[in-house]
C-alpha positions in Angstrom: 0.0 0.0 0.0 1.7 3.2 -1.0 2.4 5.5 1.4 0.8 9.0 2.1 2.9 12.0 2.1 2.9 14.3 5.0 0.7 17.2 4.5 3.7 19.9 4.3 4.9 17.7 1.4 1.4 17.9 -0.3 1.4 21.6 -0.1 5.0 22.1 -1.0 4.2 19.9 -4.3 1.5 21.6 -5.4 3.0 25.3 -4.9 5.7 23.9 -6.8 3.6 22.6 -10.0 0.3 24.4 -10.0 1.4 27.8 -7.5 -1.3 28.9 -5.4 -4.4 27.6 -7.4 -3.6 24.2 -6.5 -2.1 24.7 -3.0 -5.5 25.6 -2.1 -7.5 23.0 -4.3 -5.2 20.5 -2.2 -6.0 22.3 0.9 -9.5 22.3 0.5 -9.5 18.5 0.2 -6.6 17.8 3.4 -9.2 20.5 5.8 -6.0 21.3 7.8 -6.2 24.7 8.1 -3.9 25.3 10.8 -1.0 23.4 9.0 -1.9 25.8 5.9 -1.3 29.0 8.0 1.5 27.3 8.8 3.2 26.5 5.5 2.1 29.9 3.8 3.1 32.1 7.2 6.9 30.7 6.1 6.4 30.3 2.3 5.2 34.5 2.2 8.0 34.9 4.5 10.9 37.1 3.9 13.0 34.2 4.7 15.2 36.2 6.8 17.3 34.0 9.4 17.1 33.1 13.0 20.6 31.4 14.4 21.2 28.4 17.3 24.6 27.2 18.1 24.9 23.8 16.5 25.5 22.1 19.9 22.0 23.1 21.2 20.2 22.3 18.1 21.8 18.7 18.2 21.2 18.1 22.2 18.4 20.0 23.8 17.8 21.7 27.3 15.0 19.1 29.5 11.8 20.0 28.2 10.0 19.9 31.5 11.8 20.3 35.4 14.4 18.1 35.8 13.8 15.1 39.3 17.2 17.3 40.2 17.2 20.7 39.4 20.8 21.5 40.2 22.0 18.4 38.9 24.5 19.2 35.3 23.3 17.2 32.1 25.1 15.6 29.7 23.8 15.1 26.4 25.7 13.0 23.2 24.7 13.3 19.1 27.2 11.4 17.4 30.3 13.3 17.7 28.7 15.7 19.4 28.7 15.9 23.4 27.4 18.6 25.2 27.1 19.5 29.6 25.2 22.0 30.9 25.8 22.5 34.6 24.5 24.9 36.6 26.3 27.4 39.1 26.2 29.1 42.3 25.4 32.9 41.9 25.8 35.4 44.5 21.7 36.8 45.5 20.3 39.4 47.9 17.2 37.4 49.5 15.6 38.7 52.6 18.8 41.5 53.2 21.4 39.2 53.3 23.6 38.0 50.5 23.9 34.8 49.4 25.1 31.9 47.3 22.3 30.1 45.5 22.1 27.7 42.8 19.5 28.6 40.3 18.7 25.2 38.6 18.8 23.9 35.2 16.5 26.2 32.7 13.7 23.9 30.7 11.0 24.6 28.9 10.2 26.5 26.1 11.3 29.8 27.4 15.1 29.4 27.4 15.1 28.1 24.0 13.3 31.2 22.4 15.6 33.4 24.6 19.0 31.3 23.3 17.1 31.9 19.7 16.8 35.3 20.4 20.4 36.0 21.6 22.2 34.0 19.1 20.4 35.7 16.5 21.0 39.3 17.2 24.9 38.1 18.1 24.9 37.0 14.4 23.3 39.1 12.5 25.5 42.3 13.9 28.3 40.3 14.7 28.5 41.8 17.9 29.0 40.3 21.7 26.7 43.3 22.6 22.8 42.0 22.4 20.0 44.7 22.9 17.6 43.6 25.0 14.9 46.5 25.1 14.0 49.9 26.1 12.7 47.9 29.7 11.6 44.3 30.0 8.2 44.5 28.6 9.3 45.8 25.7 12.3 42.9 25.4 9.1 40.4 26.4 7.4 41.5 23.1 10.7 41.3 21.3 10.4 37.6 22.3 7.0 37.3 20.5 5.1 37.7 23.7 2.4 39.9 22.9 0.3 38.8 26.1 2.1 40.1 29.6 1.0 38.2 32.9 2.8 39.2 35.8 1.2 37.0 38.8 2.9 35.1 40.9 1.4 32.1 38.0 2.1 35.0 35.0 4.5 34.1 31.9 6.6 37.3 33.3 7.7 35.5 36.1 8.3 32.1 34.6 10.5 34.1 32.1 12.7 35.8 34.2 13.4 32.4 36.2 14.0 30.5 33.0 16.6 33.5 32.1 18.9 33.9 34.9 18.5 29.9 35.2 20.3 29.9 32.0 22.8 32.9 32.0 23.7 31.4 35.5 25.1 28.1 33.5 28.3 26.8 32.3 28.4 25.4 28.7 30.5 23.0 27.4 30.8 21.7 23.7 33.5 19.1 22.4 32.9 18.0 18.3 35.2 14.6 17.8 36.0 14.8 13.8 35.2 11.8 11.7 38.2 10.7 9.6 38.1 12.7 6.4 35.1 14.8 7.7 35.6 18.5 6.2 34.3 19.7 9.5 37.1 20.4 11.9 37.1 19.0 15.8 37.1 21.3 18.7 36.3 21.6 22.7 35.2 24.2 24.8 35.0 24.4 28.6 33.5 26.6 30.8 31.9 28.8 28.1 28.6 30.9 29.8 26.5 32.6 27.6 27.1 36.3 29.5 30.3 37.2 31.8 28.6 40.3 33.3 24.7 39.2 33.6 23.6 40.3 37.3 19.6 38.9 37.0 16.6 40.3 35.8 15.7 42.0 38.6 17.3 45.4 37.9 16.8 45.1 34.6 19.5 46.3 31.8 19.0 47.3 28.3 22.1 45.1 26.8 23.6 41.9 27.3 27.3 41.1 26.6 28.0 37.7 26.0 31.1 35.9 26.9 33.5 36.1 24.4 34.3 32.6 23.9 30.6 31.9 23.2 30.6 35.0 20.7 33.3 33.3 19.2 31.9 29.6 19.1 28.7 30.7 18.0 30.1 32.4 15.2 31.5 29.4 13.7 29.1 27.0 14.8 25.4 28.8 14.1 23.0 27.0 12.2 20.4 29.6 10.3 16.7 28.9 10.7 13.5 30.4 9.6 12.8 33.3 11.5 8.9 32.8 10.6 9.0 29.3 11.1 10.9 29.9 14.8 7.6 32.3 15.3 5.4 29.7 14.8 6.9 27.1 16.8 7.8 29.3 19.9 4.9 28.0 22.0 5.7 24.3 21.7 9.4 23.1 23.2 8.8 19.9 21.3 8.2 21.5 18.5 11.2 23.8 18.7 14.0 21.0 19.5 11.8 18.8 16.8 12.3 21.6 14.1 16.2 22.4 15.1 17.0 19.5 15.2 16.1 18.4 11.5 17.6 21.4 10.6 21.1 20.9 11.7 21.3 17.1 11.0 19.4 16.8 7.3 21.1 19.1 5.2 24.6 17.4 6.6 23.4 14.4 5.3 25.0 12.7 2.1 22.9 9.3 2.3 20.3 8.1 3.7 20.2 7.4 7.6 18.6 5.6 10.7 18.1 6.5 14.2 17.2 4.2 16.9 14.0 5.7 18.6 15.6 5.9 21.8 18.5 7.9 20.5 16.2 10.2 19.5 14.4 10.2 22.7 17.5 11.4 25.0 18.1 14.0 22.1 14.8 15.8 22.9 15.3 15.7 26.8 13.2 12.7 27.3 14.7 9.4 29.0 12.2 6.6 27.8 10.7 6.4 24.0 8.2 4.5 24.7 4.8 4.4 22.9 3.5 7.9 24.6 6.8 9.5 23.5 6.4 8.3 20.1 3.0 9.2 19.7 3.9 12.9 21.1 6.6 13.0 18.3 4.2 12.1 15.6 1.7 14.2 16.5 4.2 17.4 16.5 5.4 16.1 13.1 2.6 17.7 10.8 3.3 21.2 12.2 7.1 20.5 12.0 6.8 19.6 8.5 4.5 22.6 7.2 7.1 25.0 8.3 10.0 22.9 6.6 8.6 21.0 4.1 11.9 20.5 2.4 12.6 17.7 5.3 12.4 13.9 3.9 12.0 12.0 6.8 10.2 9.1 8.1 8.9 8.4 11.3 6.5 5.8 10.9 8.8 2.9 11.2 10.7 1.2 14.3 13.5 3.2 13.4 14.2 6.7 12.0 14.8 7.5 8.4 16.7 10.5 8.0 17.5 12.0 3.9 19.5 14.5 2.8 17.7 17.7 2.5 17.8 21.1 1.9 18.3 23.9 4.8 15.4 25.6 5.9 16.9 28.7 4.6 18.6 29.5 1.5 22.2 28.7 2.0 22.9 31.1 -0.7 21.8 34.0 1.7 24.9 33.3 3.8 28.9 33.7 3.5 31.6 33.0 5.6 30.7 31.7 9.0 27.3 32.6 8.4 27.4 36.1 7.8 24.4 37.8 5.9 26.3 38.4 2.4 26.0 42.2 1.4 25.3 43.9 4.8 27.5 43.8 8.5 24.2 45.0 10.2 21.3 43.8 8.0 18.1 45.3 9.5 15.8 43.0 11.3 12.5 42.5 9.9 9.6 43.4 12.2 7.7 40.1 13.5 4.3 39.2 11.0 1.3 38.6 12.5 -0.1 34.9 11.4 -4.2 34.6 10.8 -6.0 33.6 13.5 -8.9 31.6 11.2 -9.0 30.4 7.8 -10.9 33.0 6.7 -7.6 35.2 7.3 -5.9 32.5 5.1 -6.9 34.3 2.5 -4.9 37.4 3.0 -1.6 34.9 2.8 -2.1 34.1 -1.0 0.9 34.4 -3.0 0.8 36.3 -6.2 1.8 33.7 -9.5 5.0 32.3 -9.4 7.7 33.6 -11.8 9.7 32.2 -14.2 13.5 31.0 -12.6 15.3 34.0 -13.7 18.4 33.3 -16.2 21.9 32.5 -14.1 24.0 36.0 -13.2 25.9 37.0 -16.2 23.7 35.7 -19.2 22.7 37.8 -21.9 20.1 35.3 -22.7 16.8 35.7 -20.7 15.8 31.8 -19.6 14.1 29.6 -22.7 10.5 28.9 -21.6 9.3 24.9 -22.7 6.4 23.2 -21.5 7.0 19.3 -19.8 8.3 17.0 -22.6 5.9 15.1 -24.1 6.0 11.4 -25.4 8.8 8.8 -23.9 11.7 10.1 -21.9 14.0 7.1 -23.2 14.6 9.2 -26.4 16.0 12.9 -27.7 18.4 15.2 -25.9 16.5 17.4 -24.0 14.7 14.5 -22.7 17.8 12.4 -21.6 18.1 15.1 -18.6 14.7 13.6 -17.4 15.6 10.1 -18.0 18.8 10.3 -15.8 17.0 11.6 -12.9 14.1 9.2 -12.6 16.5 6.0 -13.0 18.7 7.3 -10.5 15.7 8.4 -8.2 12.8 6.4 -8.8 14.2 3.2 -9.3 13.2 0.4 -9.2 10.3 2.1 -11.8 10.4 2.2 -15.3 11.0 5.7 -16.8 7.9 5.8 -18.2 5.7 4.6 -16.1 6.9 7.3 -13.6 5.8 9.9 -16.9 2.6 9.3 -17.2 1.4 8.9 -13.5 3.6 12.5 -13.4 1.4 13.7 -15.8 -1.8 11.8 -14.4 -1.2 14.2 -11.6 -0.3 17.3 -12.4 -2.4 19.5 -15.0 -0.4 22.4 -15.6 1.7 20.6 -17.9 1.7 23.1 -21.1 2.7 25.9 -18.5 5.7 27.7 -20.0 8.6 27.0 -17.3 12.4 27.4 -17.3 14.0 24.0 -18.1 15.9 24.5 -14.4 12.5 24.6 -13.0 11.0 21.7 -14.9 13.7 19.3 -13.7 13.2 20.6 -9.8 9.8 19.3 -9.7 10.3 16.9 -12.3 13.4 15.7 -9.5 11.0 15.9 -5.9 8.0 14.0 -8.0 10.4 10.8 -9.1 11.9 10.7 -5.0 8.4 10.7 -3.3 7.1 8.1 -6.2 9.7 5.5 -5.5 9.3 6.1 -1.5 5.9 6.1 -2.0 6.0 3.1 -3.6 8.6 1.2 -1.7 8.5 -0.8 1.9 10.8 -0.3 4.5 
């Protein structure tokens, strides 16, 4: 029985052969229309990047309170090993000064704050983060736009989560595989600020340690700002997301992860059946707002492909600078529709042509999708390659005709590079779909 693709696939598909027109014929007939805001809240994005220190998008913070609050944790990804162990910080409570250990931050508050820090680091290249004019103001920054500040209030819970975590000690250690192009390192007692004295008298900037500046400039891994706004109410969601966007596009086969490897990767210690079902219920959502992930998590085990980043790599130079600008301007937060109906203001205009490749005089020839076999002619040979090497075992053109039993635009003028894109994702998800594991 062939296999259903997720639902952020679906819409991905049919943006990509039919634009908006058939994104919304195929979400009338899925009736998910939160995963729709979803996908067209980062597709109508700007695409403009959020950053996370590899490390932390490998391993994640607990996602609920830790048995042992003060206890360190020590988290492994392959090479990766990270330990988070929190200190003893000098307070004022009840007129005396004191030495107190915080505990370890979880939730979902320190990972939008880490987000949130990281980001601004990278993006002006600067140890110097601006928080806000006063801590409301920084609290919206965050994407809060509801303040509660009862003793039960997300104020509260905030500040606790932040000087928990500016009260910790990182450290990261990457053990090179041989012939990896990506270099080994380790890092010890790296905090995320030097100079951080607690929310409490609240300050307008934060300086971070220059060690972490200095890791996290080599080490950041961009994602979607819009998608990070989406997700920023569901820790799951968050590590779910980061996680898949670190590990896929490293990728160069095809992968499997034990369940339970997985597990101690998003903070949990069993994978039993509740954790699993938790995981594949957060999957749709993760998948609308990074639909370029191939993964599989129906099995026993994990199956990882290699897959694009989240965000253009081609936005990005040299240790992840913004190419063009050393203090691009940051896009004020959109607001994402509360109700279908408000769906309606997300709709993309037409999609354009690919424009011709920098330097050609020669605007980008325009074809329909070929017609007839794909085993014969030159321009069709292009095709041929691509659906033997990634639908196999299916014949050519077999693959063809149900390609052309399912999409309609077919005598739509394209550029040949654009063609061969969709003509690519179609022949992958026909022999997965087709194939048992």
């Amino acid at each position: 029985m062939a296999k259903k693709l997720p639902i952020g696939h679906q819409y991905a598909l049919a943006m990509a052969s039919g634009g908006e027109e058939e994104l919304f014929a195929v979400a009338d007939q899925l009736d998910r229309p939160d995963l729709l805001e979803a996908f067209l809240a980062v597709h109508n994005s700007a695409g403009d990047p959020s950053f996370l220190h590899s490390a932390l998008c490998a391993m994640s913070l607990p996602v609920f309170r830790p048995k042992d609050e003060a206890a360190p944790i020590f988290r492994q990804d392959g090479k990766y090993s990270l330990a988070v162990t929190p200190r003893s910080v000098l307070r004022r409570e009840n007129g005396k000064s004191i030495m107190k250990v915080l505990g370890m931050p979880y939730g979902v508050y320190p990972r939008v704050i880490l987000i949130y820090i990281m980001t601004q680091a990278v993006r002006n290249n600067s140890r110097d983060i601006y928080l806000g004019q006063n801590l409301s103001d920084w609290l919206r920054r965050l994407g809060m736009g509801s303040l509660s500040y009862g003793r039960t209030g997300n104020v509260p819970r905030v500040i606790e989560q932040l000087d928990r975590l500016l009260a910790c000690e990182f450290q990261f250690r990457f053990d090179e595989d041989q012939g990896s192009d990506e270099p080994a390192f380790a890092v010890k007692d790296v905090r995320v600020s030097d100079e951080y004295r607690g929310v409490g008298n609240f300050e307008r900037q934060l300086r971070l340690s220059e060690a972490f500046k200095d890791q996290l400039q080599e080490h950041a891994v961009p994602l979607d700002e819009a998608a990070i706004a989406i997700l920023k109410g569901n820790a799951t969601a968050l590590d779910f997301y980061t996680w898949l966007a670190y590990r896929l596009p490293r990728l160069t086969r095809d992968t499997r992860v034990m369940w339970s490897q997985f597990a101690v990767h998003m903070g949990n210690e069993s994978s039993g059946r509740a954790f699993r079902q938790r995981i594949r219920l957060t999957l749709p959502l993760v998948l609308a707002v990074y639909p370029q992930a191939d993964v599989d998590f129906s099995g026993a085990t994990i199956i990882l492909r290699p897959s694009p980043a989240p965000v253009d790599p081609k936005r990005f130079g040299t240790h992840m600078r913004l190419v063009g600008s050393a203090t691009p301007k940051i896009a004020p937060p959109r607001s994402l529709p509360s109700s279908v109906e408000k769906v309606e203001q997300l709709r993309l205009p037409e999609m354009q042509p690919v424009l011709p490749k920098l330097g050609s005089a020669k605007p980008a020839l325009l074809l329909p999708f070929p017609s007839g076999s794909l085993r014969y002619g030159d321009r069709e040979r292009a095709y041929f390659l691509i659906a033997r090497d990634h639908g196999d075992p299916w014949d050519v053109d077999i693959i063809a005709d149900a390609f052309r039993d399912t999409f309609k635009s077919l005598d739509k003028l394209r550029a040949e590079e654009e063609w061969l894109g969709i003509w690519r994702k179609f022949c992958m998800s026909y022999g997965r779909s087709r194939s048992s594991y």
